[in-house]
TIVO-2410 file (N, C-alpha, C; in nm, 3 decimals):
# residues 79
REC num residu      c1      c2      c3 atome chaine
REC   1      X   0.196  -2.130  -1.242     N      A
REC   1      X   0.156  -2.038  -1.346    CA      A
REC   1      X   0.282  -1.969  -1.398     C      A
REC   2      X   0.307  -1.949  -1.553     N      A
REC   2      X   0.369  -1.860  -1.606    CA      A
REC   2      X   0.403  -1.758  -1.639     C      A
REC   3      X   0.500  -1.672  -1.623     N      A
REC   3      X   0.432  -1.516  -1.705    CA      A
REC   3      X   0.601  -1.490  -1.745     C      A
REC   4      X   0.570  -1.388  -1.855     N      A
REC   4      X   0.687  -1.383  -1.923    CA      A
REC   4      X   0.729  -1.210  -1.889     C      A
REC   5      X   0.854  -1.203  -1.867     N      A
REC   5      X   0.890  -1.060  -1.807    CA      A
REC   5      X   0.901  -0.989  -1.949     C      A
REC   6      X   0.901  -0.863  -1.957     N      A
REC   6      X   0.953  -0.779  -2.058    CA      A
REC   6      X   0.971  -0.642  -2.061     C      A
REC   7      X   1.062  -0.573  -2.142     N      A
REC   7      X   1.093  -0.458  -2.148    CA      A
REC   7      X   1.058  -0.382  -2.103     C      A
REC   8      X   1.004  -0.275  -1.979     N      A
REC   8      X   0.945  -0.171  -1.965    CA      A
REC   8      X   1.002   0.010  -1.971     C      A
REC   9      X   1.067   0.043  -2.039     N      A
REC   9      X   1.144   0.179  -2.041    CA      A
REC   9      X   1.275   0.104  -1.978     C      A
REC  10      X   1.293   0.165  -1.872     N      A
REC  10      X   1.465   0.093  -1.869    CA      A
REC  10      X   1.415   0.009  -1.739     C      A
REC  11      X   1.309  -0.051  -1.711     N      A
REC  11      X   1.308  -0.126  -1.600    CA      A
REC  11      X   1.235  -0.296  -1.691     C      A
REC  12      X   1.238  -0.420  -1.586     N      A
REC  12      X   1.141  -0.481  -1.675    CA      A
REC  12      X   1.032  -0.523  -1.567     C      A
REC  13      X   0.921  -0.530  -1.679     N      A
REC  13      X   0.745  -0.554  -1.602    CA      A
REC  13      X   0.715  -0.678  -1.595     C      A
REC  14      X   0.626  -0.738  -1.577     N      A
REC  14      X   0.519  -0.846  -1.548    CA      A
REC  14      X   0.417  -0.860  -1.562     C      A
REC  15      X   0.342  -0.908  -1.595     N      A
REC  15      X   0.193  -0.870  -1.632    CA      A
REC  15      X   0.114  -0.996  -1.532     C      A
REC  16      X   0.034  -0.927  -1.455     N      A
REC  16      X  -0.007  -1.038  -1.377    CA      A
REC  16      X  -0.159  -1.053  -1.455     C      A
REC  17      X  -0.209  -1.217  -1.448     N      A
REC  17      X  -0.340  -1.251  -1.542    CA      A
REC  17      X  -0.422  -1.166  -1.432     C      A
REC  18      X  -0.531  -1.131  -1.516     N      A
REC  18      X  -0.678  -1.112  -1.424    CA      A
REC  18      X  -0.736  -1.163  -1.333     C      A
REC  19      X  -0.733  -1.327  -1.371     N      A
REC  19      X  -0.780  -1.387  -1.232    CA      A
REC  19      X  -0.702  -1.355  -1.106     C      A
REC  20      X  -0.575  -1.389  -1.098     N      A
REC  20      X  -0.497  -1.345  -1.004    CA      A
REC  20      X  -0.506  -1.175  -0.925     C      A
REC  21      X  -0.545  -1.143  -0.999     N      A
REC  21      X  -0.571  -0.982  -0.966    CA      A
REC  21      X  -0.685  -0.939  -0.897     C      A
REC  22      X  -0.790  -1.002  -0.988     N      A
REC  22      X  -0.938  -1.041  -0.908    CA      A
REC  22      X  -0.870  -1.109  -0.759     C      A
REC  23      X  -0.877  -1.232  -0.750     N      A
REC  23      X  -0.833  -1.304  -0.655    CA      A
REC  23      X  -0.786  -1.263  -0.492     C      A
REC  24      X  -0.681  -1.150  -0.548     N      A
REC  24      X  -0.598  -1.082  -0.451    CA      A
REC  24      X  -0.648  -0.950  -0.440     C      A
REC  25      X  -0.743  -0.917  -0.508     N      A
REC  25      X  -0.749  -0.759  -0.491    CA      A
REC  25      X  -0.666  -0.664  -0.498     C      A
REC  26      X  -0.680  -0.687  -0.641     N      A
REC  26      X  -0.542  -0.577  -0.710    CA      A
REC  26      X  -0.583  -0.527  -0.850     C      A
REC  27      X  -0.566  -0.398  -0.829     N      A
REC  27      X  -0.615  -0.321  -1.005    CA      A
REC  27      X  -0.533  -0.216  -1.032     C      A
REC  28      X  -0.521  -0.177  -1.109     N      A
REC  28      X  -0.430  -0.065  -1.183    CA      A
REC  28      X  -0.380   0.016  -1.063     C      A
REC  29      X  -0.279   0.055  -1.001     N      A
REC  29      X  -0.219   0.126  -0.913    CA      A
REC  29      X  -0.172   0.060  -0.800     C      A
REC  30      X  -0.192  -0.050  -0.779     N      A
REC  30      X  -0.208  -0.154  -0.654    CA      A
REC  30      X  -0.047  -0.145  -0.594     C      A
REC  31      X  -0.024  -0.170  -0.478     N      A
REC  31      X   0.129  -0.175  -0.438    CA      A
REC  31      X   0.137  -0.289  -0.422     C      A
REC  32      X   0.257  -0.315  -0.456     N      A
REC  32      X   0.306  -0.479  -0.390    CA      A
REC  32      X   0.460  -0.513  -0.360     C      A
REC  33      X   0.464  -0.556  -0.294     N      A
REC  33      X   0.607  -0.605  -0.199    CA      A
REC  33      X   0.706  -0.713  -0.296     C      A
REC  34      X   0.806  -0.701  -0.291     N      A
REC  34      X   0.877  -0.823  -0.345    CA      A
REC  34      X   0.951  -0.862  -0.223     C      A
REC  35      X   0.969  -0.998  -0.224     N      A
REC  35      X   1.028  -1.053  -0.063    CA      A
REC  35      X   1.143  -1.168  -0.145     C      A
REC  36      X   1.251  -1.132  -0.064     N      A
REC  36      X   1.350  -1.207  -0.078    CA      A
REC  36      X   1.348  -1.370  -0.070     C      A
REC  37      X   1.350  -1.430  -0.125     N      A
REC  37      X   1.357  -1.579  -0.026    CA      A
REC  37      X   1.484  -1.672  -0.085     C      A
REC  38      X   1.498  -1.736  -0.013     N      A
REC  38      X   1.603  -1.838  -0.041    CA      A
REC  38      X   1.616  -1.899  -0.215     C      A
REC  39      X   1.424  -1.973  -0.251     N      A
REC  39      X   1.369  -1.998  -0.328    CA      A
REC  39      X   1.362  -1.922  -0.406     C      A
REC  40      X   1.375  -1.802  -0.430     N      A
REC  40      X   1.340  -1.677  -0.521    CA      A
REC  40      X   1.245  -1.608  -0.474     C      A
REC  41      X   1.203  -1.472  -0.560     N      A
REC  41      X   1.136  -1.396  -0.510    CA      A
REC  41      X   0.976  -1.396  -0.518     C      A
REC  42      X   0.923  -1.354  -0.405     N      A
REC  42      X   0.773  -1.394  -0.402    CA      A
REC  42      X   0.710  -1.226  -0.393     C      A
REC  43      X   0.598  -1.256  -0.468     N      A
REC  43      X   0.523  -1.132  -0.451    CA      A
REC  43      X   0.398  -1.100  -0.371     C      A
REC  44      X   0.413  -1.009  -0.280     N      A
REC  44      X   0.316  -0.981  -0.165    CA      A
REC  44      X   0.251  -0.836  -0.212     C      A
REC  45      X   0.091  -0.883  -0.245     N      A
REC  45      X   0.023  -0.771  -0.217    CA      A
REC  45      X  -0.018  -0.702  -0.142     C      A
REC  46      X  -0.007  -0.595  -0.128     N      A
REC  46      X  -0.032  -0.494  -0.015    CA      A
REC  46      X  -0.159  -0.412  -0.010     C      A
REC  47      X  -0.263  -0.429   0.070     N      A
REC  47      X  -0.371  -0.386   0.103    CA      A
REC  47      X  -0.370  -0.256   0.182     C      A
REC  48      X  -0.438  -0.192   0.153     N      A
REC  48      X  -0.477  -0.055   0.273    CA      A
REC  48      X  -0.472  -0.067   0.382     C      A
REC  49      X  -0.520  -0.173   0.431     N      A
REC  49      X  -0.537  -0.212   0.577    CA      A
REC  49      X  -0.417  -0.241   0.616     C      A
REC  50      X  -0.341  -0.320   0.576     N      A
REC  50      X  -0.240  -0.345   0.583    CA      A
REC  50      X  -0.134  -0.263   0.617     C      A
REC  51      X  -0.098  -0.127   0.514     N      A
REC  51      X  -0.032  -0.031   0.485    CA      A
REC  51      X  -0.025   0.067   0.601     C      A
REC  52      X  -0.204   0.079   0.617     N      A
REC  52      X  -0.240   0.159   0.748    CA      A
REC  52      X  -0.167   0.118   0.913     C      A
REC  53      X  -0.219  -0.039   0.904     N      A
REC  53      X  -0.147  -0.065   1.020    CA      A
REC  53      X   0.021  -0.048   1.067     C      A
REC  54      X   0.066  -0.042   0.925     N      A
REC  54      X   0.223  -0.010   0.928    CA      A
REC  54      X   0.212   0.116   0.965     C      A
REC  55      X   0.167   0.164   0.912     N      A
REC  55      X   0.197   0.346   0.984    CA      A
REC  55      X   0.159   0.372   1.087     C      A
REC  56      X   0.050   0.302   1.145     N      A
REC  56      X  -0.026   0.327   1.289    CA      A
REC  56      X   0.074   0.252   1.385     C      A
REC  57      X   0.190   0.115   1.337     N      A
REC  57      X   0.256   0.103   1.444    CA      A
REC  57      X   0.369   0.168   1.464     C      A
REC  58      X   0.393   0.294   1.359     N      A
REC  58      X   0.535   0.392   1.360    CA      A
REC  58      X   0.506   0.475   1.498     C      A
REC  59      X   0.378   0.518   1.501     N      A
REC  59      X   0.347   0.642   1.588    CA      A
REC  59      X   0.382   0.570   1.750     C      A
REC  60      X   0.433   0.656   1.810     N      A
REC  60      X   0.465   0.645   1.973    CA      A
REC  60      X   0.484   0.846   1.994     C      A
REC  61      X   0.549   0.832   2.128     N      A
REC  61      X   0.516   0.947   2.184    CA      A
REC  61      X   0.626   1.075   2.150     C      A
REC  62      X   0.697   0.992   2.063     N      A
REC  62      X   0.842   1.085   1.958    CA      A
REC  62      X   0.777   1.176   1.885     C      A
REC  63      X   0.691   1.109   1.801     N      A
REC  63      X   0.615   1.163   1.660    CA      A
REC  63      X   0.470   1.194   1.657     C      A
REC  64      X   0.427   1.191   1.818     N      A
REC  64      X   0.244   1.223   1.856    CA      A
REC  64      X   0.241   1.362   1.828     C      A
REC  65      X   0.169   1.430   1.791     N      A
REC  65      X   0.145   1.564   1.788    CA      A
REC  65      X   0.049   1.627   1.913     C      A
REC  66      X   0.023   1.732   1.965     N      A
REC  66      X  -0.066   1.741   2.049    CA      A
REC  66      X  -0.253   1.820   1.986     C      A
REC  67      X  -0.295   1.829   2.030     N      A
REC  67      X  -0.412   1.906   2.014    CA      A
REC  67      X  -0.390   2.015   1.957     C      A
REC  68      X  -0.507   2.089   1.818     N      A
REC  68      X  -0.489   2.201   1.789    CA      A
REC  68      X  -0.604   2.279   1.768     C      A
REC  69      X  -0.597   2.379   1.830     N      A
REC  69      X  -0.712   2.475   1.833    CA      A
REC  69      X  -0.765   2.553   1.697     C      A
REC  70      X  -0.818   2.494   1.682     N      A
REC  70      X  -0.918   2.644   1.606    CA      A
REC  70      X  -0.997   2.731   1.572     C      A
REC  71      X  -0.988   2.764   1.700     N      A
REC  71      X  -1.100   2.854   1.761    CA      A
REC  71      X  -1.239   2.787   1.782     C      A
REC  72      X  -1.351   2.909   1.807     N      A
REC  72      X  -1.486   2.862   1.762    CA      A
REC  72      X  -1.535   2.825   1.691     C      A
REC  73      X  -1.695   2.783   1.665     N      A
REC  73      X  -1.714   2.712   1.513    CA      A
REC  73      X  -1.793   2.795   1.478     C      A
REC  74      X  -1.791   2.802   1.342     N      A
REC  74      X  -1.839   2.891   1.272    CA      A
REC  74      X  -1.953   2.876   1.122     C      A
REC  75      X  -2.035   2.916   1.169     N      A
REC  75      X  -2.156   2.837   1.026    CA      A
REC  75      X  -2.242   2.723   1.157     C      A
REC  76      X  -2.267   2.621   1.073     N      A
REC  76      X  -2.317   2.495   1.128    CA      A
REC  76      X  -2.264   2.438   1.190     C      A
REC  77      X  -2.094   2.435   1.212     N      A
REC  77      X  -1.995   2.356   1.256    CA      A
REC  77      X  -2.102   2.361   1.392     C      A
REC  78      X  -2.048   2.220   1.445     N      A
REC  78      X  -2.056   2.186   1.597    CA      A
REC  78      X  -1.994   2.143   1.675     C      A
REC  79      X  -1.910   2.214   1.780     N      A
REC  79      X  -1.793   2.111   1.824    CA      A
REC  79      X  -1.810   2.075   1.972     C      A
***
């Protein structure tokens, strides 16, 4: 498939077709990766799940926070 790059303010864009977007699950705001390769560059979409698991494997016992109190509950709360 083709796509033709062009001007975007001082950077340049891409316009990816719809199907492809459908396809991959990607819509207006979507993140995506560019990956180096030998071949040129390939584009990796990035999912939530995905994203999440990156941050969930940062955490160890450097950056854990502990428990925080706040007091009793108050109203309906139930704790």
């Amino acid at each position: 498939m083709e796509a033709v790059i062009k001007k975007w303010g001082n950077s340049l864009g891409i316009r990816i077709p719809s199907n492809l977007t459908k396809e991959y699950g990607m819509s207006d705001g979507s993140t995506v990766e560019f990956i180096q390769k030998k071949e040129g560059l390939v584009l990796v979409p990035k999912n939530k799940k995905s994203q999440l698991l990156e941050m969930l494997a940062k955490v160890d016992a450097s950056n854990l926070h502990t428990e925080e109190d706040f007091g009793s509950s108050e109203g309906n709360e139930v704790w």
